[in-house]
TORKOL-4160 file (C-alpha; in steps of 0.2 Angstrom, whole numbers, padded with zeros to 4 digits, m for minus):
403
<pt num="1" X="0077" Y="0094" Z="m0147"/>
<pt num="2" X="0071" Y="0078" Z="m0138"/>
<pt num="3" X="0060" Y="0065" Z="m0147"/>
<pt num="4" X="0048" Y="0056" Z="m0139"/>
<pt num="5" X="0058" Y="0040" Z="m0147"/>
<pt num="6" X="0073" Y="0044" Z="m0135"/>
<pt num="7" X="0063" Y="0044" Z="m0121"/>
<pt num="8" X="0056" Y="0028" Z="m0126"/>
<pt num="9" X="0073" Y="0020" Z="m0128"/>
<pt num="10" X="0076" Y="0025" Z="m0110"/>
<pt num="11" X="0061" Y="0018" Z="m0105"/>
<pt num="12" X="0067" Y="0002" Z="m0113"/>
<pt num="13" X="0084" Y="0001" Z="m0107"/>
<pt num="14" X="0078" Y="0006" Z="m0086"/>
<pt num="15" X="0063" Y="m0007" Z="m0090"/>
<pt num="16" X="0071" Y="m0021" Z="m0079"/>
<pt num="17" X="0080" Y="m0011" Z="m0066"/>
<pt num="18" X="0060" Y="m0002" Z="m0065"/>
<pt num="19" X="0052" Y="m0019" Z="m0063"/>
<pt num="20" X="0065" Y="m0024" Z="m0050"/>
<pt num="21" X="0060" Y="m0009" Z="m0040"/>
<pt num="22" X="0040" Y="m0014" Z="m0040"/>
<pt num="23" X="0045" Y="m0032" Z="m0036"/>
<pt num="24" X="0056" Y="m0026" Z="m0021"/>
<pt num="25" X="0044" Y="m0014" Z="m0014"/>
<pt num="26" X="0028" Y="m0026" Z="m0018"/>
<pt num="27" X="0036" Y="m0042" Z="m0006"/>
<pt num="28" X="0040" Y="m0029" Z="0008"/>
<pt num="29" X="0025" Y="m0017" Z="0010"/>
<pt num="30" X="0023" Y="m0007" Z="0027"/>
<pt num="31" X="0009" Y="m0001" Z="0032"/>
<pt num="32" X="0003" Y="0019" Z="0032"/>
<pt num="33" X="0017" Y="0029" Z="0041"/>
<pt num="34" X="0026" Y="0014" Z="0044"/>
<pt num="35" X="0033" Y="0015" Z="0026"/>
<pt num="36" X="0052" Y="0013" Z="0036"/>
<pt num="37" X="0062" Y="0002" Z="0024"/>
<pt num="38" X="0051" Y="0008" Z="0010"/>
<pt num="39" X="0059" Y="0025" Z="0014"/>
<pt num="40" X="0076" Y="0017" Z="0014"/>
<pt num="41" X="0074" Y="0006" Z="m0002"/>
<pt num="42" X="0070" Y="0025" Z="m0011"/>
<pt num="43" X="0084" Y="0033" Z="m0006"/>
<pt num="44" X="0095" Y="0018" Z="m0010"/>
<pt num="45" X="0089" Y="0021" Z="m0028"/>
<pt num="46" X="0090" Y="0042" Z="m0025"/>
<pt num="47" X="0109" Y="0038" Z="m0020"/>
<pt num="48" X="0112" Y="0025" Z="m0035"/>
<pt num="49" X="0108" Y="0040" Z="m0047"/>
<pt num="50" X="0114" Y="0053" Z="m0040"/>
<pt num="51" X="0098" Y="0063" Z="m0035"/>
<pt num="52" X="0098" Y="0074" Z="m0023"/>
<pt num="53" X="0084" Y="0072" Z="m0008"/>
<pt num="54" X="0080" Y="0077" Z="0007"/>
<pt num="55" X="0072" Y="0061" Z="0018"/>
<pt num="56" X="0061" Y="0061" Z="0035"/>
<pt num="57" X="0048" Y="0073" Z="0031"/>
<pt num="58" X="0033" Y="0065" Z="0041"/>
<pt num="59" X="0047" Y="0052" Z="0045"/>
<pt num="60" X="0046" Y="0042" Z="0032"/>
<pt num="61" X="0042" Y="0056" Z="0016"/>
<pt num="62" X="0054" Y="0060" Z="0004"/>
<pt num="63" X="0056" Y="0077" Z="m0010"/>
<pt num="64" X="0070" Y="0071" Z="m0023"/>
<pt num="65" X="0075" Y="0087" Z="m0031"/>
<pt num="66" X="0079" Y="0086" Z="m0050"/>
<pt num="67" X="0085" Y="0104" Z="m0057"/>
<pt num="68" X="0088" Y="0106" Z="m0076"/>
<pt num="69" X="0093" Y="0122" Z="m0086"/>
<pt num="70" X="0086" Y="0138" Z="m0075"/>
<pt num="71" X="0078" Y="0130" Z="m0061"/>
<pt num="72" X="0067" Y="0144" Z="m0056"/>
<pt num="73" X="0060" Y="0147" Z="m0072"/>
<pt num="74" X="0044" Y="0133" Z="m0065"/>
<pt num="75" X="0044" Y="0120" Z="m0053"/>
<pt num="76" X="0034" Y="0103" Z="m0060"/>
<pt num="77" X="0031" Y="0090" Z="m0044"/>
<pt num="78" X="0027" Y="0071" Z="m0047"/>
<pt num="79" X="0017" Y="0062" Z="m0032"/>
<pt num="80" X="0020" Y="0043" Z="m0027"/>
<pt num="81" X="0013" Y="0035" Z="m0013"/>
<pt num="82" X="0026" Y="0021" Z="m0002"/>
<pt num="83" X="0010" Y="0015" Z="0009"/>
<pt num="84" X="0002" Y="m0004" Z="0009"/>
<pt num="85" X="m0015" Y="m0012" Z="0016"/>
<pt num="86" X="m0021" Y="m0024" Z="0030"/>
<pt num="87" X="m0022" Y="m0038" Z="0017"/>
<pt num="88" X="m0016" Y="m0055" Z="0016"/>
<pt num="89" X="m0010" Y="m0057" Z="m0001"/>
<pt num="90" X="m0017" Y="m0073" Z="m0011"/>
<pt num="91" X="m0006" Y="m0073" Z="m0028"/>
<pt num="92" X="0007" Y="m0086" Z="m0030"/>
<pt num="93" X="0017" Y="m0075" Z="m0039"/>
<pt num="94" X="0036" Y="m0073" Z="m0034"/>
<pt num="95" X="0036" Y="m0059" Z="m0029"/>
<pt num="96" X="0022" Y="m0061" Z="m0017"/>
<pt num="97" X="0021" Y="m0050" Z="m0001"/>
<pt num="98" X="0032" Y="m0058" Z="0014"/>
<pt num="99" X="0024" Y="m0048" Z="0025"/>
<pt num="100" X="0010" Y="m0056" Z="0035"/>
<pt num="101" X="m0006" Y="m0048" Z="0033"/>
<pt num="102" X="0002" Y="m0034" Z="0021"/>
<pt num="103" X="m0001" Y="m0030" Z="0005"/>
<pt num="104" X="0001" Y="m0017" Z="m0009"/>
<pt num="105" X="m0018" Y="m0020" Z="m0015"/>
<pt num="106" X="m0018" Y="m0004" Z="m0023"/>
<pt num="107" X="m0001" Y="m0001" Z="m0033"/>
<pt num="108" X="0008" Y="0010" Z="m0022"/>
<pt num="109" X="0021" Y="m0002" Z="m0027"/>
<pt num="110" X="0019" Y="0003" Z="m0045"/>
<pt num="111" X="0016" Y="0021" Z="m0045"/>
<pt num="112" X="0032" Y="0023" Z="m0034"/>
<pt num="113" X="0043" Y="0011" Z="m0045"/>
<pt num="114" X="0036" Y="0020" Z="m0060"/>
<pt num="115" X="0042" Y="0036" Z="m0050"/>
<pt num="116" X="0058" Y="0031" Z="m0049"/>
<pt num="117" X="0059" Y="0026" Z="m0066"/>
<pt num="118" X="0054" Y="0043" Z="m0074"/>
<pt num="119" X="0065" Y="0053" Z="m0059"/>
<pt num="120" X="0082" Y="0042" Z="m0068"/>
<pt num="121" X="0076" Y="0047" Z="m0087"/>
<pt num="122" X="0073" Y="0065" Z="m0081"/>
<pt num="123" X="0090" Y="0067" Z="m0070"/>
<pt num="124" X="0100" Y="0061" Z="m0086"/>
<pt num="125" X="0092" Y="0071" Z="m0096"/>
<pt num="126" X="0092" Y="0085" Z="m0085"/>
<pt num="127" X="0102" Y="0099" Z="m0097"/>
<pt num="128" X="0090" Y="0095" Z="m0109"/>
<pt num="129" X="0075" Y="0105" Z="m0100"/>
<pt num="130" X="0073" Y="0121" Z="m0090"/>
<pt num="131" X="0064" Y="0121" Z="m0072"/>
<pt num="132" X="0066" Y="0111" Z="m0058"/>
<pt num="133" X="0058" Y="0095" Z="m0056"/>
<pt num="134" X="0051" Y="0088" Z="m0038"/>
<pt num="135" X="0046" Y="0071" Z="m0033"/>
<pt num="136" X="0037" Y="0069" Z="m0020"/>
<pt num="137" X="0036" Y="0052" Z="m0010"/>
<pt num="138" X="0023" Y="0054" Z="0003"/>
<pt num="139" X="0017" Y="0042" Z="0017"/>
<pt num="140" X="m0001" Y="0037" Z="0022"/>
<pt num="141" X="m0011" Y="0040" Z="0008"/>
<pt num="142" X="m0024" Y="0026" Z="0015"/>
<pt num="143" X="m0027" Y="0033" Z="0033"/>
<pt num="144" X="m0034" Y="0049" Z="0038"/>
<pt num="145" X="m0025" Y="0065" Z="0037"/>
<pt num="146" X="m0016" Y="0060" Z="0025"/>
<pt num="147" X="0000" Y="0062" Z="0020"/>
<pt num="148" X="0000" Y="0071" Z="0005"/>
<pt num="149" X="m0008" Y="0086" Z="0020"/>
<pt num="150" X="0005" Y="0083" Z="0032"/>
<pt num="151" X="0019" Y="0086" Z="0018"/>
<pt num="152" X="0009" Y="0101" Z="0012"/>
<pt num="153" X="0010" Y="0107" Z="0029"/>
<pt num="154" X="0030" Y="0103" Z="0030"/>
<pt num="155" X="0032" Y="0117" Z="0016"/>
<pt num="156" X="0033" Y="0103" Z="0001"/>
<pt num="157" X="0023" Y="0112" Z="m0011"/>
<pt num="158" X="0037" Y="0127" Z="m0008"/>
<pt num="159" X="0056" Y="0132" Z="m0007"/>
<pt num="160" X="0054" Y="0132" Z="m0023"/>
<pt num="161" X="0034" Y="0134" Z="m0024"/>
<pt num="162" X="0025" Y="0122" Z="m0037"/>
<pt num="163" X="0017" Y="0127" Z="m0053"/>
<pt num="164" X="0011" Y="0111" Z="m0060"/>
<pt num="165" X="0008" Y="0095" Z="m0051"/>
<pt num="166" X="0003" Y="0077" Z="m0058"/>
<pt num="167" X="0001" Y="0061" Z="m0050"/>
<pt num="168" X="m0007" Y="0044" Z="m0058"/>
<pt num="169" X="m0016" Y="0028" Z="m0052"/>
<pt num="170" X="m0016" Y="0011" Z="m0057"/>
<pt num="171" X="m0032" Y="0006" Z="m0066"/>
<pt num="172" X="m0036" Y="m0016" Z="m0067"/>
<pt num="173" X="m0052" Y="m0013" Z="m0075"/>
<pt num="174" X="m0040" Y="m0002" Z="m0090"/>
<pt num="175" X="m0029" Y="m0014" Z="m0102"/>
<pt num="176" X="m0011" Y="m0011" Z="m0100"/>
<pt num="177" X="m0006" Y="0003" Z="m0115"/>
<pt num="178" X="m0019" Y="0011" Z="m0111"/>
<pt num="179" X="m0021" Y="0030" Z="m0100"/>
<pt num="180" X="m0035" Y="0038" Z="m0095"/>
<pt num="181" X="m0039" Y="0060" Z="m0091"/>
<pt num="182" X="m0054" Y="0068" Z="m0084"/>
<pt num="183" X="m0053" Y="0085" Z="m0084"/>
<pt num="184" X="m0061" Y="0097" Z="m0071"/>
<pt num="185" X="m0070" Y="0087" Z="m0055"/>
<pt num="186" X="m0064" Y="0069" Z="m0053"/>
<pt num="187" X="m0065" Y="0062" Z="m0036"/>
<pt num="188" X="m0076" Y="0065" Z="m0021"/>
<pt num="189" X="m0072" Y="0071" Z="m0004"/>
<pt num="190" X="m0074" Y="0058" Z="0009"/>
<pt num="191" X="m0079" Y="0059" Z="0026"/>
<pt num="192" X="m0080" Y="0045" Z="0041"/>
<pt num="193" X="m0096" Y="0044" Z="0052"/>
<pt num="194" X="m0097" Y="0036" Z="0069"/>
<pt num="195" X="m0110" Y="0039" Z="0080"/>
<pt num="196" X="m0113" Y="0028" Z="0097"/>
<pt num="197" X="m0130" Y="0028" Z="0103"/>
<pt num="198" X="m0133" Y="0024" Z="0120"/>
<pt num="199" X="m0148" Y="0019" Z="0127"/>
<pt num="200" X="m0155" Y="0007" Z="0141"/>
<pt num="201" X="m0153" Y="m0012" Z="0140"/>
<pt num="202" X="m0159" Y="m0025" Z="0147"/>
<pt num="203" X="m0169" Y="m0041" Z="0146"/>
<pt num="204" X="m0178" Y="m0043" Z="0128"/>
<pt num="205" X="m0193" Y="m0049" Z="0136"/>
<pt num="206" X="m0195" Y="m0034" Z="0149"/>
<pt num="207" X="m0198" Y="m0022" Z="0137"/>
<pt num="208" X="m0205" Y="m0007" Z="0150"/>
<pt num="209" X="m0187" Y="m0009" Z="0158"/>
<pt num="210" X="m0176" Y="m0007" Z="0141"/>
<pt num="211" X="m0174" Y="0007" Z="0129"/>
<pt num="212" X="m0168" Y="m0002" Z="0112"/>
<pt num="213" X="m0153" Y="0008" Z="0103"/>
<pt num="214" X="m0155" Y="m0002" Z="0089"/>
<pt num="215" X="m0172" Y="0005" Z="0084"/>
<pt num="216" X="m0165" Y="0023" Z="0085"/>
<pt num="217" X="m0150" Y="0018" Z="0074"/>
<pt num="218" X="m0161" Y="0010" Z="0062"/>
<pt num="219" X="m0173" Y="0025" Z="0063"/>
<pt num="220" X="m0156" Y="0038" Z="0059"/>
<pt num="221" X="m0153" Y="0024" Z="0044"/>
<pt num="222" X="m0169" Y="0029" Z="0036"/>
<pt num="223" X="m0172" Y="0045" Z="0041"/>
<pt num="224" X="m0155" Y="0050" Z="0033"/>
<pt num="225" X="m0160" Y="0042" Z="0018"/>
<pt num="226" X="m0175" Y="0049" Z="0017"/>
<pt num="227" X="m0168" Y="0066" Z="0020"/>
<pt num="228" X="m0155" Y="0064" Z="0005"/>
<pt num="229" X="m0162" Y="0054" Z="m0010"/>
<pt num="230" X="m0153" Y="0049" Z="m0023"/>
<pt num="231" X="m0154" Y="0044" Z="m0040"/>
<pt num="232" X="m0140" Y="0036" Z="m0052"/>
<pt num="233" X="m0136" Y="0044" Z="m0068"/>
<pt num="234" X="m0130" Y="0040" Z="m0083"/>
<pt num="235" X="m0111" Y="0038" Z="m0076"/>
<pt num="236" X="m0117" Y="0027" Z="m0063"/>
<pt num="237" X="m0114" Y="0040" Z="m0050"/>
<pt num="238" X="m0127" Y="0044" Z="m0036"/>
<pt num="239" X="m0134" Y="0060" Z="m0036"/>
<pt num="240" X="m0144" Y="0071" Z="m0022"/>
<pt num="241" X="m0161" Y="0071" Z="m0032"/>
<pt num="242" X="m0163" Y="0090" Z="m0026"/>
<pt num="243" X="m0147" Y="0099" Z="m0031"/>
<pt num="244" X="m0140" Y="0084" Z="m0044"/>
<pt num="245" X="m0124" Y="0086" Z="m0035"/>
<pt num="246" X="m0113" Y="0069" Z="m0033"/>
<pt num="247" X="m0118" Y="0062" Z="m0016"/>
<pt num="248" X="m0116" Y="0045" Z="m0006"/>
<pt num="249" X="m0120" Y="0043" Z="0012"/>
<pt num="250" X="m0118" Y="0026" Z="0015"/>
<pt num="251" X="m0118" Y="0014" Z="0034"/>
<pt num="252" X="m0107" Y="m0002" Z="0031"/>
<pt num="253" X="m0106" Y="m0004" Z="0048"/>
<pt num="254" X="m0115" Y="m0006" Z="0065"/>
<pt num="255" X="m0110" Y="m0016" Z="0080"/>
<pt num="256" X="m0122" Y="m0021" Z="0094"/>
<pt num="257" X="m0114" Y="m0033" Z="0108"/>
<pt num="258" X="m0133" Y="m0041" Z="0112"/>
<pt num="259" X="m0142" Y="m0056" Z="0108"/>
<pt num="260" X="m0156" Y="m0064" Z="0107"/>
<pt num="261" X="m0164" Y="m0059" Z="0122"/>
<pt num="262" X="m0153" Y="m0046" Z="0124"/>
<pt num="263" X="m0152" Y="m0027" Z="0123"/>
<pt num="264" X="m0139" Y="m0021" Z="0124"/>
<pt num="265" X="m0136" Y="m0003" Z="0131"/>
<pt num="266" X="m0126" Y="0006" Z="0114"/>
<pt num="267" X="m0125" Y="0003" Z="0097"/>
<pt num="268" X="m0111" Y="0010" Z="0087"/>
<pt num="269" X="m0115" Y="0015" Z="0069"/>
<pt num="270" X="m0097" Y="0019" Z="0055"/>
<pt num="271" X="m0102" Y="0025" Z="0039"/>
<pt num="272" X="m0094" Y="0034" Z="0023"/>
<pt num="273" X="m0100" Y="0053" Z="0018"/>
<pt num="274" X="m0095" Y="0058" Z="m0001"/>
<pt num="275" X="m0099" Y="0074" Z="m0012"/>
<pt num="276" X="m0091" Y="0086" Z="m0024"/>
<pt num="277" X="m0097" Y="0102" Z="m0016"/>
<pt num="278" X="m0088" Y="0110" Z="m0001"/>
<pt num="279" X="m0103" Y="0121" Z="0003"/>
<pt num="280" X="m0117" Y="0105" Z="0002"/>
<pt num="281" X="m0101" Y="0095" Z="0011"/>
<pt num="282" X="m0105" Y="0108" Z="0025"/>
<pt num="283" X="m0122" Y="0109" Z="0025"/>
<pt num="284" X="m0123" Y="0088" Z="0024"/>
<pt num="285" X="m0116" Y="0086" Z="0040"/>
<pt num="286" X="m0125" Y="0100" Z="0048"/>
<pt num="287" X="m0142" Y="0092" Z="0043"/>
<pt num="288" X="m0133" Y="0072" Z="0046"/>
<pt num="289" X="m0130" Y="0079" Z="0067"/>
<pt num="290" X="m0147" Y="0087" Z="0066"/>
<pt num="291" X="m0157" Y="0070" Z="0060"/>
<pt num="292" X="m0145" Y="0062" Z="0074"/>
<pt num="293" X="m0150" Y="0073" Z="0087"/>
<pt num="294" X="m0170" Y="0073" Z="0085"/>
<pt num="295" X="m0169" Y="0053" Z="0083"/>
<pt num="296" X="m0156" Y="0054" Z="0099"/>
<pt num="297" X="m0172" Y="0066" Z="0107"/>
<pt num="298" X="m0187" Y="0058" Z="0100"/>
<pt num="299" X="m0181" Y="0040" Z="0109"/>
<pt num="300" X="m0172" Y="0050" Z="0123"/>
<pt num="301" X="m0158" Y="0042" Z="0121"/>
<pt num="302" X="m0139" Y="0050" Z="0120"/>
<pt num="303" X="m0128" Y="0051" Z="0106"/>
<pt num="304" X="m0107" Y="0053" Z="0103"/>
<pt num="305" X="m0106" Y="0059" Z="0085"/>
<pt num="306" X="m0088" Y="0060" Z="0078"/>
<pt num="307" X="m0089" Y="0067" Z="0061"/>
<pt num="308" X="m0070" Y="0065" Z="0054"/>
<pt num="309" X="m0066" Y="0078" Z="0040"/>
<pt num="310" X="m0059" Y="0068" Z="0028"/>
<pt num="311" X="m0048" Y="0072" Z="0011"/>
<pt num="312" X="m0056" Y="0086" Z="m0002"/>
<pt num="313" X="m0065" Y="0082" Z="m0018"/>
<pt num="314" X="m0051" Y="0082" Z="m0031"/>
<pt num="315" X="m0053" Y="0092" Z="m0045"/>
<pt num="316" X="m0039" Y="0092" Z="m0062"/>
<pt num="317" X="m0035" Y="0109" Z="m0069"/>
<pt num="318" X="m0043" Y="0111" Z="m0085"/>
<pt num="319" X="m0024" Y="0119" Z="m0093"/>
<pt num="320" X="m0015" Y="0106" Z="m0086"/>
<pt num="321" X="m0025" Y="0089" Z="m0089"/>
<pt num="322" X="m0026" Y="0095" Z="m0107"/>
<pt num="323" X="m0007" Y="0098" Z="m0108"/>
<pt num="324" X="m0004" Y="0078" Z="m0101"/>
<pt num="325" X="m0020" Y="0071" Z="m0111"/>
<pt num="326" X="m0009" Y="0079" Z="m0126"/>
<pt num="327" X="0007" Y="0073" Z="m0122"/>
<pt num="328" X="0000" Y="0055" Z="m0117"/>
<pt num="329" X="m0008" Y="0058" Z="m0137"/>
<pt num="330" X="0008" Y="0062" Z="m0145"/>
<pt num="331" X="0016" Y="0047" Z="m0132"/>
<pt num="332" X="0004" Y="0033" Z="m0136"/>
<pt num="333" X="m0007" Y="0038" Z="m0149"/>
<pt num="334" X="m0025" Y="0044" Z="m0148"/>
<pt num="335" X="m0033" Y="0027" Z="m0149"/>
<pt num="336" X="m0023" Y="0022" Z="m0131"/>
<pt num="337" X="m0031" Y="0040" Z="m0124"/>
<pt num="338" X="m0046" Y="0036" Z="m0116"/>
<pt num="339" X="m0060" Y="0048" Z="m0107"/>
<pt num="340" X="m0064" Y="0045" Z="m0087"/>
<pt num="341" X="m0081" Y="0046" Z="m0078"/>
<pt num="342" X="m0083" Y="0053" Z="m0062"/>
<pt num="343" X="m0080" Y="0043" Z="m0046"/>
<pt num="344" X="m0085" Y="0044" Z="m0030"/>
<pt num="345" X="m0070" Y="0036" Z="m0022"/>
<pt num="346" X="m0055" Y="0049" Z="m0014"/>
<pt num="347" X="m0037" Y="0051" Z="m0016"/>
<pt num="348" X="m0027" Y="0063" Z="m0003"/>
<pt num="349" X="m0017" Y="0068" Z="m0019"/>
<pt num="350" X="m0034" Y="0080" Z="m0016"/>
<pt num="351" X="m0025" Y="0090" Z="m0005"/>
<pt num="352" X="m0011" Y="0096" Z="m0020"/>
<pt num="353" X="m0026" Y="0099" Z="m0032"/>
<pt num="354" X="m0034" Y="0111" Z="m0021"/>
<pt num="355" X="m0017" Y="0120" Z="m0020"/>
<pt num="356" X="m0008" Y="0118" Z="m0037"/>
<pt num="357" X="m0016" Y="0115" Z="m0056"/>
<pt num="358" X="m0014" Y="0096" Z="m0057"/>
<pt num="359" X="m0017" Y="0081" Z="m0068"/>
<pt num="360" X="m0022" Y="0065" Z="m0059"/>
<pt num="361" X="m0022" Y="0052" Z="m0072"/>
<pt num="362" X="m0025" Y="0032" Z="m0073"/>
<pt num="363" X="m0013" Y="0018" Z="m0079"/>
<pt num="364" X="m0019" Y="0003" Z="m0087"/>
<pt num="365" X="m0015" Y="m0012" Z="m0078"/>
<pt num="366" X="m0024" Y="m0025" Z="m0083"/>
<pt num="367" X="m0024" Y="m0038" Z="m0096"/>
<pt num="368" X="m0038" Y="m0050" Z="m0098"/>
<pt num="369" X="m0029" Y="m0061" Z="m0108"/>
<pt num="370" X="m0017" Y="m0065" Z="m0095"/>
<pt num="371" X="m0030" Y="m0066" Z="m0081"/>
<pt num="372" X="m0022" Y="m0049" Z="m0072"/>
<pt num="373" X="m0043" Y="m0042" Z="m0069"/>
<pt num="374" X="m0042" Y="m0043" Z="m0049"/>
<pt num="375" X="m0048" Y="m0024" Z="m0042"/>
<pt num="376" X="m0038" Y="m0012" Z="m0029"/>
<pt num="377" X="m0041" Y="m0017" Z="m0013"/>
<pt num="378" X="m0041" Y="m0037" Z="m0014"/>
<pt num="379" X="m0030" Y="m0050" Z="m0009"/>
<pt num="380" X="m0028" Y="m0057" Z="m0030"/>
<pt num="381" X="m0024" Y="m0040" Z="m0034"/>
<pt num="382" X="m0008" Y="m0038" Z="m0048"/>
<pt num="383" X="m0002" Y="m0029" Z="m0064"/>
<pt num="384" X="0005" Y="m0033" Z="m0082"/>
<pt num="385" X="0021" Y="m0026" Z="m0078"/>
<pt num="386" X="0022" Y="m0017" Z="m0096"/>
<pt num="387" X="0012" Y="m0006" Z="m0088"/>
<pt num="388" X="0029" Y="0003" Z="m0081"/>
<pt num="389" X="0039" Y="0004" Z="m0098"/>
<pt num="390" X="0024" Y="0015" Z="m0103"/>
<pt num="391" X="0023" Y="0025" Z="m0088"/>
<pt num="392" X="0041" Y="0028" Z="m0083"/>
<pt num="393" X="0044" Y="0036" Z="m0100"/>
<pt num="394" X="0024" Y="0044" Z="m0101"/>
<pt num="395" X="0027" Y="0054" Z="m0086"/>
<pt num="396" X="0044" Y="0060" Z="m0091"/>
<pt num="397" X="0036" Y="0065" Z="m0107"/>
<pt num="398" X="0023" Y="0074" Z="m0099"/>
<pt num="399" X="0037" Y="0082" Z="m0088"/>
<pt num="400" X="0052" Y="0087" Z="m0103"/>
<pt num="401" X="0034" Y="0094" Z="m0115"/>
<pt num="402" X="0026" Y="0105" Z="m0102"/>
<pt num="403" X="0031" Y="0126" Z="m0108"/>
């Protein structure tokens, strides 16, 4: 029988090799669906091992298949993500992006190292479990559809269909040797707003000859807000003040090409819609084109409204999240186990936990001490690489434990 000691060992002993694969991938990120020589770089290691793939799946996806002792007995899948972001990397580390303008800001680079990692431990180990494990290396996380969806609709949670699915995230503001589960919801859905508003410009100081868009985006500002207040709980999570269901509607964006003394003749509004409710995801929008409309009416004015449909809320299997919480327990011990709040961010590893009871989890990343506190998502971003001994074998654990 396996001890949790021998996968540690392992851990150990592909540290290095593990490290060398986040250092690779981290100085030569590509962009969503562009992932090309990340692609490459996977199957070099996939070959190296002997693991058996299949490569191309939205172009640049990949499913390693892992079978141990009577592979249809259950099919576990592990999610990693090849994409990077629009970022000019600002470390001086060594392994600093040599890509101009491209960065792995938010650990792709780790979790699909880490990936790898755990796939090596489980393929040389493979007589000593029953089921078939799949690995899944999807595209696109960062850019609508998705593509975690476009794999789901390529047949990869099938041939042989998945029972159990888990997938983690760094996490800076976590110290290294730490995890952290939340069972049931997690993370919101999002959806993108972008409405133009087209009106009648013209001279600022002839106003019976103009018909401002501005004041009607302004007045679809406040008349959303208005319509959807929100109050912030305990968890730090905004909440609809009528249902108490986790809801952000938020503008960061709106362009006007006037000046002055000019009004211009559109305005062009971008905002973010989150919940954790498909049916008040729904009835939100309905109400958002309807406040849009009577503004649009009110002001006579016109309006191009393009809600996008973004990723599902993402919701972790109660079975499941307790089965990894326990095994990351028995792996690290309770003290290095933490509890998760809810967050109103998204992850298109949704689109699997709508499907298939999963576990989406967080890794500890930072380290104080060090200086290693930067945030996904900016240009100082980094790890403590210990981070990957733990989660190579962790994952595996969670893998070569589950009945």
């Amino acid at each position: 029988m396996l001890k949790i000691e021998q996968i540690k060992q392992l851990a150990h002993q592909y540290f290095d090799e593990v490290v060398s694969f986040r250092r690779h991938i981290h100085q030569h990120p590509e962009l969503s669906f562009q992932e090309f020589k990340t692609s490459d770089y996977v199957c070099a290691v996939l070959n190296k091992y002997n693991i058996a793939y299949t490569k191309g799946i939205v172009k640049t996806g990949i499913v390693a298949i892992i079978e141990g002792k009577n592979p249809a007995k259950k099919t576990l899948l592990l999610r990693a993500d090849l994409d990077a972001l629009p970022i000019e990397e600002k470390n001086t580390v060594e392994y600093k992006s040599q890509n101009t303008g491209v960065m792995h800001a938010c650990g792709h680079d780790v979790h699909t190292a880490s990936v790898l990692g755990t796939a090596i431990i489980l393929n040389q180990l493979k007589t000593e479990f029953e089921g078939t494990v799949k690995i899944m290396f999807q595209p696109g996380e960062e850019v609508l559809p998705g593509g975690s969806s476009l794999m789901i609709k390529e047949g990869v949670l099938l041939n042989p269909p998945v029972d159990m699915a888990i997938a983690q995230h760094v996490f800076p503001s976590m110290e290294v040797g730490k995890v952290g589960f939340r069972s049931g919801m997690y993370m919101a859905s999002t959806d993108e707003l972008h409405i133009t508003i087209t009106g009648k410009g013209g001279h600022a100081a002839m106003a019976a000859e103009y018909n401002n868009p501005l004041v009607v985006a302004a007045t679809i500002i406040k008349d959303i807000e208005k319509q959807f207040p929100f109050a912030i709980d305990a968890e730090g999570v905004a909440r609809n003040t009528q249902n108490h269901i986790p809801t952000v509607i938020a503008f960061g964006k709106m362009e006007a090409k006037g000046a002055t003394n000019v009004i211009p003749e559109s305005v062009y509004l971008a905002g973010t819609f989150r919940t954790m409710d498909e049916a008040w995801r729904k009835e939100v929008k309905e109400k958002i084109t309807h406040i849009i409309n009577t503004a649009c009416e009110t002001y006579k004015v016109k309006a191009d409204i393009n809600i996008m449909d973004g990723y599902p809320f993402l919701i972790n299997d109660a079975s499941t999240t307790d089965h990894c919480k326990l095994a990351a327990i028995d792996y690290l011990g309770k003290e290095n186990v933490e509890e998760l709040p809810l967050r109103m961010t998204a992850e298109d590893f949704a689109y699997v936990t709508q499907q298939v009871p999963s576990c989406f989890y967080r890794l500890g990343t930072g380290n104080a001490a060090k200086g290693i506190t930067s945030g996904v998502h900016t240009a100082t971003f980094d790890i403590d690489e210990q981070a990957l001994k733990l989660s190579t074998g962790l994952m595996a654990w969670m893998v070569l434990s589950a009945k």
